[in-house]
N, C-alpha and C positions, 0 to 999 in steps of 0.2 A: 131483556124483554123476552117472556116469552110466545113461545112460537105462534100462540093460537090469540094471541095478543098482537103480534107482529103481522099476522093475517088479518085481523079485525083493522088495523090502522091501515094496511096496504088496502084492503076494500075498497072500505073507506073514502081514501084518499082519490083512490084510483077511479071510484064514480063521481067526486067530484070534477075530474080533470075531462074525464070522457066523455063529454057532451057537446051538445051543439055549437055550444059555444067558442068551444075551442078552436075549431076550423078558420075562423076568419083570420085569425093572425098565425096561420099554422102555411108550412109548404103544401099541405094534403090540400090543399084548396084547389091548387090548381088541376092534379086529376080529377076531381071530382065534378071538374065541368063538363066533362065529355063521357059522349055512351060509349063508342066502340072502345072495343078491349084493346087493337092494335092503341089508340089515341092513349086512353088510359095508360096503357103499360110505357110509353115513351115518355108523358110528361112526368109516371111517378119515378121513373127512375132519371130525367134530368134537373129535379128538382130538389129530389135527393143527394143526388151527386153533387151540387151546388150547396148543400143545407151546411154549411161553415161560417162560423161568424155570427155577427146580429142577423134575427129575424128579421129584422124589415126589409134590411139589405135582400139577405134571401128573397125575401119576396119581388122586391121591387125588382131583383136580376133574374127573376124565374118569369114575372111579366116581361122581359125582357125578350127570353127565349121564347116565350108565347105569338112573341112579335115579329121576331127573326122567322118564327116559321109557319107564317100568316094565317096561324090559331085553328092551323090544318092539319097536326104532326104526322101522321100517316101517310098523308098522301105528300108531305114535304120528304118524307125519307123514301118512300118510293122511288119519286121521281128525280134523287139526289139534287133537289136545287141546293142543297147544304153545300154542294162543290164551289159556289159560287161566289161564296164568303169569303173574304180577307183573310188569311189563316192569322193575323195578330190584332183581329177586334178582340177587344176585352169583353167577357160575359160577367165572371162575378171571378173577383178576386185574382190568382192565378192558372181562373179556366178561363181559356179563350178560344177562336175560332176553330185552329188547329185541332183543339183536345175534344171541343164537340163533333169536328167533322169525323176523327179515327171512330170516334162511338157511333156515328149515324153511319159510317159504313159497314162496319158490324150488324147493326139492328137491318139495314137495308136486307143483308147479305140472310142473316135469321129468317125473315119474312118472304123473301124467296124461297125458301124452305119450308118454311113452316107456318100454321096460320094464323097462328100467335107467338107471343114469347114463353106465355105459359104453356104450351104445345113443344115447344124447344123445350124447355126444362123437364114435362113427362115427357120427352125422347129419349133425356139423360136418365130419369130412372130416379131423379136428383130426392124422390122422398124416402129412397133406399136405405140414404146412408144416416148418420146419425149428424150431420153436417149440412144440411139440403144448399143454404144460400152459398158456404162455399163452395160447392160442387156445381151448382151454378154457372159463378161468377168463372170458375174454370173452365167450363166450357162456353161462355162468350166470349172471354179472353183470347182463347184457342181459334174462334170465328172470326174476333178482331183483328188478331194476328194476320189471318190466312185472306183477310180483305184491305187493312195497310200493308200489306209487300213485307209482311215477317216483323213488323216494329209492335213495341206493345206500347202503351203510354198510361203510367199510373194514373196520370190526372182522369181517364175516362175513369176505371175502375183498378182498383187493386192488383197490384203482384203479388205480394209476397202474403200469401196466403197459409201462412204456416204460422204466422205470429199475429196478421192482424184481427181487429175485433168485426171488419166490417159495418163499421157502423152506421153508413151511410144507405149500404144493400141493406142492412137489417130493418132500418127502416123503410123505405119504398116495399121491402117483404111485408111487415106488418100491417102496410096501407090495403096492399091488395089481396092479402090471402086473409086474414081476421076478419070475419062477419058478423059481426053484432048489429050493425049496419048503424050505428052514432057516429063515428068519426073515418075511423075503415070498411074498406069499401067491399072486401070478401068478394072478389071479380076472379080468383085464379082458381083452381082444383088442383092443379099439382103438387102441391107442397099443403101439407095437416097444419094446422095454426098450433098443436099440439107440438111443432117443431120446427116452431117459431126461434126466434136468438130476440132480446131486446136490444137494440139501437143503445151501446152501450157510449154515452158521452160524460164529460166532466161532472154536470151535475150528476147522472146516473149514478156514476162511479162515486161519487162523495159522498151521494146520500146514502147508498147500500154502507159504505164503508162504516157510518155513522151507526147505523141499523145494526152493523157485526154482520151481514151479509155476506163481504169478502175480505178478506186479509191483505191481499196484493197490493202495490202500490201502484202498478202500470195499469194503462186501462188496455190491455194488448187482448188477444186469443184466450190467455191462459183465465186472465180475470173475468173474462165472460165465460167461459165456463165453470167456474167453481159460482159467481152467481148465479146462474140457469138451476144449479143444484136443490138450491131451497125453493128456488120460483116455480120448480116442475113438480117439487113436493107439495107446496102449498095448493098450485091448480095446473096437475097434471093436463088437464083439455088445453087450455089458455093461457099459458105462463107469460104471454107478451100483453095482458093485460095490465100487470104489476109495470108496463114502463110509462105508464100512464100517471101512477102513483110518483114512481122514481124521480122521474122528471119535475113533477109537478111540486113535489117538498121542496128538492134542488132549487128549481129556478124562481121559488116564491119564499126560497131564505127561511122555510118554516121550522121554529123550534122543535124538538123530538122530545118524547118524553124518557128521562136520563140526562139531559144532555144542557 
């Protein structure tokens, strides 16, 4: 296929997925109940971090979390009632009490500081580098550490940041920093949506594959970078537009044309 072909079908594709529509059976629903940006930025990143598995699940365990933290998040991680939790309630899947408390000590520990999270990350400089979400994700890990007693715990957010794709940060990234204002919510300034990453998952990764998009077979670091390549040429402003598209082929089984 070519390229200006491959851009016509990703459009395409990608304004049929990007709409109103889509929000209801999406994680994005749940930030998008709330004004303040502290609210905002906790539920799109525990919502994300949870986004494993069926949606529905997702959802039904992300009301879950809404519940646990009496659909007040800011002022629950403020005032740490998260302490209060059984550290082995189950949340969704293998996050449980434990792995959301080490993350709400962290964000407490942020916010103390700073007066967002988006605030934290332009502290980091984080749209400096050509990597924004993992630079990041390495400096709240570094706050997490320093507010759990030196312990890290993958389940909040990633370690090993040298191989992974992030696909969980990439998307809670996409929700809040992309302004189109249809499905994301464009709430942060720190980080250019220009330098964006796509929420690279199974279907992402199969459907690009299909496309001739990427070569790789892992869906690691390395494969979301050689994808980013053609997606920042086609729309250097927007390239996490096209995971709209991606997604949307993937998980609706849609035949390609070749194929």
């Amino acid at each position: 296929m070519k390229q200006d072909e491959l851009r016509q079908l990703l459009d395409e594709e990608a304004a049929m997925i990007n709409s109103p529509a889509f929000i209801a059976d999406d994680p994005v629903q749940f930030p998008r109940r709330f004004s303040d940006l502290r609210d905002i930025e906790i539920v799109a990143f525990l919502s994300a971090i949870i986004a494993w598995g069926n949606r529905r699940m997702i959802c039904r365990d992300a009301e879950k979390l809404l519940a646990i933290m009496g659909d007040q998040p800011y002022e629950y991680v403020r005032d740490g009632a998260f302490e209060s939790l059984d550290p082995q309630l189950n949340i969704h899947r293998t996050f449980f009490a434990r792995n959301l408390q080490h993350f709400l000590r962290g964000m407490r520990e942020i916010y103390r500081r700073h007066d967002s999270l988006d605030a934290f990350a332009a502290s980091l400089r984080v749209a400096d580098s050509e990597a924004p979400s993992w630079e990041l994700v390495r400096g709240m890990n570094a706050v997490m550490r320093d507010a759990n007693g030196g312990e890290s715990d993958s389940r909040a957010l990633p370690q090993n940041l040298d191989t992974t794709a992030l696909k969980r940060v990439n998307m809670a990234l996409r929700w809040l920093v992309r302004d189109d204002g249809i499905v994301d919510m464009g709430v942060w300034r720190s980080i250019p949506k220009s330098k964006l990453y796509v929420p690279l998952d199974v279907h992402v990764g199969n459907t690009a594959r299909q496309l001739g998009l990427i070569t790789r077979k892992g869906n690691d670091r390395k494969t979301l970078l050689q994808l980013m390549e053609p997606l920042r040429q086609m729309r250097p402003d927007d390239p996490c537009i096209y995971d709209y598209a991606l997604f949307g082929i993937g998980v609706n089984a849609k035949a390609l044309p070749g194929t």
